[in-house]
C-alpha positions as CSV (number, residue, x, y, z in Angstrom):
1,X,42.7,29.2,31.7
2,X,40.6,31.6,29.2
3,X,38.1,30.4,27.0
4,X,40.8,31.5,24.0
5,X,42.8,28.8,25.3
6,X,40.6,26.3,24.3
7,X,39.9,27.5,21.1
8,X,40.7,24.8,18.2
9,X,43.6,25.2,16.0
10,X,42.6,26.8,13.0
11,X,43.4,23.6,10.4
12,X,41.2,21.4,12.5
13,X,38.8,24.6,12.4
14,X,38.7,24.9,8.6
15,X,38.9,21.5,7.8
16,X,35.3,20.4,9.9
17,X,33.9,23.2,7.3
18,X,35.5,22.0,4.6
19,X,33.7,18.6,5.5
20,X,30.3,20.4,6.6
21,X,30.5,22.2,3.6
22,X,31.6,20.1,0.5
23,X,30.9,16.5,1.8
24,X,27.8,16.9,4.1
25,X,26.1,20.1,2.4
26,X,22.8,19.5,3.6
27,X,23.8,18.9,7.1
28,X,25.8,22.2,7.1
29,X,22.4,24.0,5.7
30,X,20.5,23.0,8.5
31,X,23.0,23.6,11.0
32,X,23.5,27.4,9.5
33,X,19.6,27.5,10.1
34,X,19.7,26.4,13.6
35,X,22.2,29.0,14.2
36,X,20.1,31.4,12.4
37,X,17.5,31.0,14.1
38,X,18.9,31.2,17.9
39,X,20.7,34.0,17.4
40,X,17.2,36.0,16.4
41,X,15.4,34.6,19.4
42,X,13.2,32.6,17.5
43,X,12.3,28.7,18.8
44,X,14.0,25.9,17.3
45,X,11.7,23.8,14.9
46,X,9.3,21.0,16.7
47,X,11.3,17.8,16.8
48,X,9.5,15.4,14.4
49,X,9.9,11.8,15.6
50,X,11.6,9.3,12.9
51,X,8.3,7.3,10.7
52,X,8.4,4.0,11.1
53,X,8.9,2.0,7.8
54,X,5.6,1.1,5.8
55,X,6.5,-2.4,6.0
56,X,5.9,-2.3,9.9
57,X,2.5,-1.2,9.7
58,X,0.6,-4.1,6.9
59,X,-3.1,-2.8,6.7
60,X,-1.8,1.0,6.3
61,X,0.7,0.1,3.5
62,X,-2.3,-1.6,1.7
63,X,-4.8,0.6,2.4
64,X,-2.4,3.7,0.7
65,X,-1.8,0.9,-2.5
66,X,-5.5,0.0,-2.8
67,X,-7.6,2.4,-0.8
68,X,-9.2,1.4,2.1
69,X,-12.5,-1.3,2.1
70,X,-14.8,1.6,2.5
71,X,-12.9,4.2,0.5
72,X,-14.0,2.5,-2.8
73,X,-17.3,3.7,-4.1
74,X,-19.2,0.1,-5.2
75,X,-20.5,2.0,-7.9
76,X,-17.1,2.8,-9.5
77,X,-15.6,-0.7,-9.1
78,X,-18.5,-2.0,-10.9
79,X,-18.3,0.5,-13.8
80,X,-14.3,-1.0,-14.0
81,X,-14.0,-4.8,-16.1
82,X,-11.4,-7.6,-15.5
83,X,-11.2,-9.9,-18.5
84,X,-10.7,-13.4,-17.9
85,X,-7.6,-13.1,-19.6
86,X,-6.4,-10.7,-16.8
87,X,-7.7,-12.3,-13.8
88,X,-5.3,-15.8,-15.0
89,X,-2.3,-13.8,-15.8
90,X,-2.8,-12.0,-12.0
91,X,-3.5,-15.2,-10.7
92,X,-0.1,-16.8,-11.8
93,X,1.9,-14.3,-10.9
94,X,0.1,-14.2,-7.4
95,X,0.2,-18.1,-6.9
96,X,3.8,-18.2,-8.5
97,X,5.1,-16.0,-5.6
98,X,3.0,-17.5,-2.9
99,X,4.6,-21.2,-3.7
100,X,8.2,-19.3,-4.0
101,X,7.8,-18.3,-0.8
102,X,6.6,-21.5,0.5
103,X,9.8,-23.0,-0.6
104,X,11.7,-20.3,1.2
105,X,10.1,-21.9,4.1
106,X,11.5,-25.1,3.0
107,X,7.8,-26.5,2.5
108,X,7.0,-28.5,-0.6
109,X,4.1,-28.4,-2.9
110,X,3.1,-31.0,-5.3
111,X,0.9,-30.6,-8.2
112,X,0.2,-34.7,-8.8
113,X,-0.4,-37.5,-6.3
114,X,-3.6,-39.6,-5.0
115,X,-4.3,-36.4,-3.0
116,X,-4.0,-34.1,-5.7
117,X,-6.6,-36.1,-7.5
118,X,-8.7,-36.4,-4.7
119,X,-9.2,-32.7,-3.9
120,X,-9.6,-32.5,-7.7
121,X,-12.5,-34.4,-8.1
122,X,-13.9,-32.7,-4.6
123,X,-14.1,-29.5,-6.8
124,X,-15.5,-30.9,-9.7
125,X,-18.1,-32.1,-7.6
126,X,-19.1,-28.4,-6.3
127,X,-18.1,-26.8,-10.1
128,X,-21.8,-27.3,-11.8
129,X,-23.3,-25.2,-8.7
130,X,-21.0,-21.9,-9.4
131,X,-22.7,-19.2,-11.4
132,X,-19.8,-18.1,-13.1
133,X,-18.6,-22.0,-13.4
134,X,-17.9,-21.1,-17.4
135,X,-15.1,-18.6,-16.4
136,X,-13.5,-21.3,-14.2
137,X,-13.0,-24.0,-17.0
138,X,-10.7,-25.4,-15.0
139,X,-9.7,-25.7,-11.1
140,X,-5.8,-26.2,-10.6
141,X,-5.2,-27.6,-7.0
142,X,-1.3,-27.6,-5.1
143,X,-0.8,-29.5,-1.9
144,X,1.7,-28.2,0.1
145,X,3.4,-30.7,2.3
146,X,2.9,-29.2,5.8
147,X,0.7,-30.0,8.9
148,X,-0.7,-26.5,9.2
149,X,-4.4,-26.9,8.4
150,X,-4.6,-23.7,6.0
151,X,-6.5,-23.2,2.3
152,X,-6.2,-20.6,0.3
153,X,-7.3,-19.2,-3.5
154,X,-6.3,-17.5,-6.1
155,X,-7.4,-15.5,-8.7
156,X,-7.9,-17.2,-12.2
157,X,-8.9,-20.6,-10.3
158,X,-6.1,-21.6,-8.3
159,X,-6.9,-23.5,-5.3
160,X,-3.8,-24.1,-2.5
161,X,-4.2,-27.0,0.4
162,X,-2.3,-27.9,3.2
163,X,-1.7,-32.0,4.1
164,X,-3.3,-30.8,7.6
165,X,-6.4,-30.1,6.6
166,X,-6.7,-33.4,5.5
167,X,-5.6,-34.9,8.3
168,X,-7.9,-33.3,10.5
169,X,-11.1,-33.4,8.7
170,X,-13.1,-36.2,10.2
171,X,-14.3,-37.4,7.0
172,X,-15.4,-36.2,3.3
173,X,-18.4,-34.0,4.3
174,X,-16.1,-31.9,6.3
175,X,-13.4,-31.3,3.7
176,X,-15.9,-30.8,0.7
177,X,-16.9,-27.9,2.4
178,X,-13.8,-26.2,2.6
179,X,-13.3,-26.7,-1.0
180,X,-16.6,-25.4,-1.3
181,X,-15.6,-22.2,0.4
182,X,-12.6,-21.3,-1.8
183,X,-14.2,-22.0,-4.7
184,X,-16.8,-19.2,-3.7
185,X,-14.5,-16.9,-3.3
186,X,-13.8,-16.9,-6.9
187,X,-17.9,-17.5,-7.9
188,X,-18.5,-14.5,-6.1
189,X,-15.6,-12.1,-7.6
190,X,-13.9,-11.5,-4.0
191,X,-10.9,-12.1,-5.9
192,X,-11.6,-9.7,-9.1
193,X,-12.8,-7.0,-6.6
194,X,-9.0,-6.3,-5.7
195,X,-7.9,-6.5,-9.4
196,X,-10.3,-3.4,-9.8
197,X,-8.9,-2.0,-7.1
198,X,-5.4,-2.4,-8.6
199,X,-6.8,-0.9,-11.6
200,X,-8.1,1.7,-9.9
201,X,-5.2,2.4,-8.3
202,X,-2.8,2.5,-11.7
203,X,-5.4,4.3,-13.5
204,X,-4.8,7.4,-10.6
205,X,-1.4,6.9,-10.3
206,X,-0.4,7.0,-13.9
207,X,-3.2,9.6,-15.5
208,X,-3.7,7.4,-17.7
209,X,-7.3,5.5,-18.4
210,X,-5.5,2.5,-19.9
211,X,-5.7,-1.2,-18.9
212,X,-3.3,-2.4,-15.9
213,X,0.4,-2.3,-16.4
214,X,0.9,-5.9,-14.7
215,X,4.8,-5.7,-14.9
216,X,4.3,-2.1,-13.4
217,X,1.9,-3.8,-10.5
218,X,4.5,-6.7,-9.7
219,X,7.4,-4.6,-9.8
220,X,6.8,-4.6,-5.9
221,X,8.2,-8.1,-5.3
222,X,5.8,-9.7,-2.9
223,X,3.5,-7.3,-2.5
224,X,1.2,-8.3,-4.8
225,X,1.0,-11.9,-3.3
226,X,0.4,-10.6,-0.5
227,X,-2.8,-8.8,-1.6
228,X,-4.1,-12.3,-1.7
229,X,-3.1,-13.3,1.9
230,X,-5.3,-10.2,3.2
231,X,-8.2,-11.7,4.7
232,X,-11.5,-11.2,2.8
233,X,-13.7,-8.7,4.7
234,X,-15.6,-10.7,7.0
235,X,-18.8,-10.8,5.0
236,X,-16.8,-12.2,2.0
237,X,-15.8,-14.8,4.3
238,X,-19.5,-15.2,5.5
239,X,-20.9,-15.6,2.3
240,X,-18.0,-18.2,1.4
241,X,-19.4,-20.3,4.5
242,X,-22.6,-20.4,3.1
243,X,-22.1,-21.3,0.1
244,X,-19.8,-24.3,0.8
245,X,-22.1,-25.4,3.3
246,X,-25.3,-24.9,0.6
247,X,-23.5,-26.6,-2.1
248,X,-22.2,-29.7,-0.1
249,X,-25.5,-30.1,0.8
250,X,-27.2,-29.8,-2.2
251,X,-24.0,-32.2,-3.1
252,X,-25.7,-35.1,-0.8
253,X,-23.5,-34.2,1.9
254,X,-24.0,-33.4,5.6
255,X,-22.5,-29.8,6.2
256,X,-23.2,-29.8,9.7
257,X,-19.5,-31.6,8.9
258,X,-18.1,-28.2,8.4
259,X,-19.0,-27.0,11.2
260,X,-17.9,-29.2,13.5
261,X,-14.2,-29.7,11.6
262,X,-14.4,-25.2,13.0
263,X,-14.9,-26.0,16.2
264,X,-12.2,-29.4,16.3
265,X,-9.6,-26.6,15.0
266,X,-10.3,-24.3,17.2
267,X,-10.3,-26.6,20.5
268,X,-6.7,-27.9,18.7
269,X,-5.5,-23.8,19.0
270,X,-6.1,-24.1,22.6
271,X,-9.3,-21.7,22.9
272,X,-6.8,-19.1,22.9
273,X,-8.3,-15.6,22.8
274,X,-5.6,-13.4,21.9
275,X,-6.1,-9.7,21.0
276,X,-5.1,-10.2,17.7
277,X,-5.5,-7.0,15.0
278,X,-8.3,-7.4,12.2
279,X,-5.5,-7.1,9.8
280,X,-4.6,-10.5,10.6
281,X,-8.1,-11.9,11.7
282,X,-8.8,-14.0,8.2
283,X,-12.4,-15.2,9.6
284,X,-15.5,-14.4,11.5
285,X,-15.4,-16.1,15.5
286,X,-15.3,-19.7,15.3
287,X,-18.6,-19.9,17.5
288,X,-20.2,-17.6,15.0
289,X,-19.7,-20.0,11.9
290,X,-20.7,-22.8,13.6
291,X,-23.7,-21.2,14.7
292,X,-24.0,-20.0,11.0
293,X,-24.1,-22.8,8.9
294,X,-26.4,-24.9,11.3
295,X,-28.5,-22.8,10.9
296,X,-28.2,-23.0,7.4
297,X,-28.3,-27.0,7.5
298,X,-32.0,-26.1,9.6
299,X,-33.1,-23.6,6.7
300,X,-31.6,-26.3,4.2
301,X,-33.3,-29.5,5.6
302,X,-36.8,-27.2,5.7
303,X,-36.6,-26.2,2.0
304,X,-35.0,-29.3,0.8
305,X,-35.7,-32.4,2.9
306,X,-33.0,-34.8,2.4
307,X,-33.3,-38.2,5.2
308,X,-29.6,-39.4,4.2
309,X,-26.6,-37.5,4.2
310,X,-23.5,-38.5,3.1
311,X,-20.2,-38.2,5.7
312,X,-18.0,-40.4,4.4
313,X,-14.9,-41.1,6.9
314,X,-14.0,-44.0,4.8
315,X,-14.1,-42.0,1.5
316,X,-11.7,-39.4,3.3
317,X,-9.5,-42.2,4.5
318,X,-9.4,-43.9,0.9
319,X,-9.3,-41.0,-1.2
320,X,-11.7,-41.8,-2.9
321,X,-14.9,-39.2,-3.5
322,X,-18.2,-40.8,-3.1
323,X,-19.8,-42.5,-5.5
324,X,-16.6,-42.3,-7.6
């Protein structure tokens, strides 16, 4: 059988180019290219291999939103200002989708209770030691109804616990120094670093030099929410250790309790050392805070004696803050 005896009848013939032609143009383009090029002798074009999603790949999606950590000239985020004003209205719309997405999980979050008050009062205890104390007024707490031991803060003063935090810490010392450690996060502008760099980022994108278009920053969904689940870089978190140990100490408390609530959650992970990326590494090596804040409680104790320190299991098991 000849090769003309397989040869299509012409209505099937025309009607694939009617379809490569007026339904699938662009497909018929590059097929008409190919052929072009084969029948010169030229190569076909290098395959190019499919991108994967930006969703796949966290730390490169926000380091193309907000530059990466090293990108940013210090000089020129310092030069940029974040009102109060802004950092609350950022800060609501950042803890508002954080606590949506918690109930997606089907985890609740209370805003009053025993515990609520209790944490409460735990910040007000730290609040006279921030520097910037008068741009924090007020410290809103949520407890979200989970065992994971997790805390997290937001811009504009927004401080998120989980019921397993509690329930782990030993006793008061130990908790008041987590506390201690968001609220630095927000004394030392960790927070209002990344609003700059959102800022930054509109101001570029947009040619414009005006203020940030927040409607224009959250038309992303989530994404802004999840600028505040990034870890800190790890000196941020360093200097948030510190702190919380230097203030509950300063406080009355021992913070050597802080260190040894680290160590209790790692042992409850198992000692598991699991290549996990930096993206998702939110703190320095648990040996290393340890290490960190007794040594801090030593530097502490030589500067500013103090023979009783306060611990407080029974305060923790109460609710009730010391001397309260």
């Amino acid at each position: 059988m000849t090769m003309k005896g397989l040869r299509p009848p012409k209505a099937i013939v025309w009607r694939f180019r009617y379809i490569m032609f007026a339904e699938c143009p662009s497909i018929a383009v590059l097929v008409c290219f190919l052929s072009l090029l084969y029948s010169t002798g030229a190569a076909p074009p290098p395959v190019v291999p499919p991108q994967p999603p930006p969703w796949t790949d966290p730390q490169a999606m926000f380091d193309n939103l907000f530059g990466k950590e090293g990108d940013v000239d210090e000089k020129v985020l310092a030069e940029i200002e974040v009102s109060a004003r802004e950092e609350q209205q950022v800060g609501k719309s950042a803890v508002e989708a954080y606590l949506a997405d918690l109930k997606r999980q089907r985890l609740r979050v209370v805003e009053r209770g025993k515990d609520i008050e209790y944490l409460r009062r735990l910040a007000e205890t730290l609040h006279p030691m921030m520097d910037r104390r008068k741009r924090y007024p007020a410290i809103k707490v949520y407890l979200v109804l989970s065992d994971r031991c997790d805390a997290r803060s937001f811009p504009g003063g927004h401080l998120v616990f989980f019921r397993g935090l509690l329930e782990t810490a030993d006793n008061e010392a130990a908790l008041i120094g987590i506390v201690g450690h968001e609220l630095s996060h927000l004394d030392r502008g960790h927070h209002t670093r990344r609003i700059k760099q959102m800022k930054l980022a509109e101001r570029t994108f947009s040619g414009r030099q005006g203020a940030i278009s927040m409607d224009k920053s959250f038309a992303v969904g989530g994404v802004m929410m999840r600028a505040w689940l990034r870890p800190f870089r790890s000196d941020y978190e360093k200097e948030a250790d510190m702190d919380g140990a230097r203030w509950s100490y300063r406080a009355g408390y021992d913070c050597r309790e802080m260190a040894k609530l680290f160590l209790k959650l790692h042992e409850r992970s198992g000692n598991l050392k699991l290549p996990v990326p930096e993206f998702f590494r939110s703190h320095p090596a648990v040996p290393d805070r340890h290490r960190a804040i007794m040594e801090e409680y030593q530097r502490l104790q030589a500067e500013e004696p103090k023979d009783a320190l306060h611990i407080g299991k029974e305060n923790l098991r109460r609710r009730t803050v010391r001397g309260a």
